[in-house]
N, C-alpha and C positions, 0 to 999 in steps of 0.2 A: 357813262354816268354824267348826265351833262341835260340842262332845260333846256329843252328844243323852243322855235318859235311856234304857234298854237294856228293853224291855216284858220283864215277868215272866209265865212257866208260871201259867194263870190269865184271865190277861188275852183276855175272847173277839176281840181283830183277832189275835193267833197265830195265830188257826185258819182266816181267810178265806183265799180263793184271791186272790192277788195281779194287779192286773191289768198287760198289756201297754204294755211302751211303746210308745208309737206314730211312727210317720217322723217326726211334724213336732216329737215332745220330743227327737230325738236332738242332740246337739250345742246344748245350750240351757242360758240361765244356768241356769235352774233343776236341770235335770240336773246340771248341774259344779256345781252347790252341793250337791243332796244326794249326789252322788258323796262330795264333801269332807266331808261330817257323817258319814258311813258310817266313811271311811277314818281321820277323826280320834277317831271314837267305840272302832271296832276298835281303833288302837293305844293306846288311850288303857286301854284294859279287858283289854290282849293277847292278844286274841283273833285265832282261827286264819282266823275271816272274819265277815263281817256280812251280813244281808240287811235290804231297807229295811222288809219288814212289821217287825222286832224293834225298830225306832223308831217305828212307828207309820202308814209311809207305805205304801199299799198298791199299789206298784209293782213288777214285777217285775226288781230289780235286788239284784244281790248282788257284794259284793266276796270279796276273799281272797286270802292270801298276804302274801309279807314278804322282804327280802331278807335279815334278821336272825332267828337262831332265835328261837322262838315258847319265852318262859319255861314257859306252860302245855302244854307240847308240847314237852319241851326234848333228845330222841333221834327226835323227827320228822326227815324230811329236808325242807329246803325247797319249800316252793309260791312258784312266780312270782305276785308284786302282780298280780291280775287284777281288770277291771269288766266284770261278765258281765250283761248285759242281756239278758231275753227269751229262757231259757234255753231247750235242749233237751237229756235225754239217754239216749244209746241204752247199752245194755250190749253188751260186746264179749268174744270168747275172745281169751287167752291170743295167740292169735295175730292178732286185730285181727278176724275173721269177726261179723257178727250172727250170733247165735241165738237159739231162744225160751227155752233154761232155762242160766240162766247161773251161773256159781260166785259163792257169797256167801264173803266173809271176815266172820270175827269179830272185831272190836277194840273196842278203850275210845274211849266220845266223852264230850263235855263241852260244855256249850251255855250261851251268857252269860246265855241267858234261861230258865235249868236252873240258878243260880248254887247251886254248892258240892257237884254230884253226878256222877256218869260212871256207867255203865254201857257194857256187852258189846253191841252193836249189827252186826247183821247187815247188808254192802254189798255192791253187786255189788265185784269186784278190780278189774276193767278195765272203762271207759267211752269213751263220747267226748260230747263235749259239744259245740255250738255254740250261733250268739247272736251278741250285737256290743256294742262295748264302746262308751263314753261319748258317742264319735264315728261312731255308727252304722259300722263299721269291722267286716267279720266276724269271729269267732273261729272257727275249727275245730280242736278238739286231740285224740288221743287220748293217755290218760294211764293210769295202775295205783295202786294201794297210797295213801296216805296223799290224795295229791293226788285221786285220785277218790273219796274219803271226804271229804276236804275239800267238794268242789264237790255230793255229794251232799248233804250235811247242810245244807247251805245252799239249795239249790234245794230239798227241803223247806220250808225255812219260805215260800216263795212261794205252796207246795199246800196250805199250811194244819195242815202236819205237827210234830212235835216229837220230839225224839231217842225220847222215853220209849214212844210209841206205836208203837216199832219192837223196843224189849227184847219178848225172846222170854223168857227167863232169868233173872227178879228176884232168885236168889242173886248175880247179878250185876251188882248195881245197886244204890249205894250211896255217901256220903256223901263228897268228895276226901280227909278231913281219915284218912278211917279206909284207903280202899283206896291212897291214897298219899300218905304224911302226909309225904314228901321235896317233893314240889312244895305241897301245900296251904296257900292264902294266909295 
């Protein structure tokens, strides 16, 4: 229980693939500690979610959500507190179908280990994700809008990804202080 330090854009473990957790870590001190380093580092940074390569551990586990609006995020609608373990996730239509060519949305992301920038970032709308949470417990959700931008940009950093390597559009990519100097720390 304890804020870790938040790896910076740079840093080469952002970029590895995160590995699995496996049956016999589920439900183990170790896990509920760094579950709790994750969730006290995220609020601590308020941040919209955290995953555990951005501290440094190369696991695949990622938090996210809040039952209180996210100041850096503050006309988001809420994501439920989620421990998503050993994620998966499919893209979905509009009406909940797989397909192979799926609708992307345009929005503004911001990433703790990207501190002080946001850019216009291309996601699928609708997902669904599965995995299991701290207690090897499964998750299955489908979700849209905000919440599967959430869980996408986080399950990124597991692949090795970073918001910036997904800007299409560098007019639109740009420093918080200048593109919205209302929330800018």
């Amino acid at each position: 229980m304890a804020i870790r330090d938040i790896l910076k854009m740079g840093d080469p473990r952002l970029l590895r693939m995160a590995q699995a957790v496996h049956l016999e870590g589920f439900d183990s001190d170790a896990l509920h500690l760094l579950v709790s380093d994750l969730l006290d580092t995220m609020l601590a940074a308020n941040g919209a979610g955290l995953a555990a390569p951005q501290i440094g551990v190369d696991l695949q586990v990622v938090v996210f959500g809040s039952r209180d609006s996210n100041p850096r995020y503050p006309e988001r609608p809420l994501v439920p507190p989620t421990v998503l373990i050993n994620p998966v996730i499919t893209p979905l239509t509009t009406d909940g179908a797989v397909v192979g060519d799926m609708a992307e949305e345009l929005d503004w992301e911001g990433c703790l280990s990207v501190p002080g920038l946001r850019a216009k970032v291309p996601r699928w709308s609708h997902i669904r994700y599965t995995g299991f949470d701290q207690y090897g417990d499964r998750i299955d959700r489908a979700v849209h809008g905000f919440h599967a931008r959430v869980v996408q940009h986080e399950c990124d950093h597991l692949w090795g990804k970073l918001y910036p390597m997904r800007v299409r559009d560098f007019t639109q990519f740009g420093y918080t202080e200048v593109l919205f100097p209302e929330i800018a720390p």
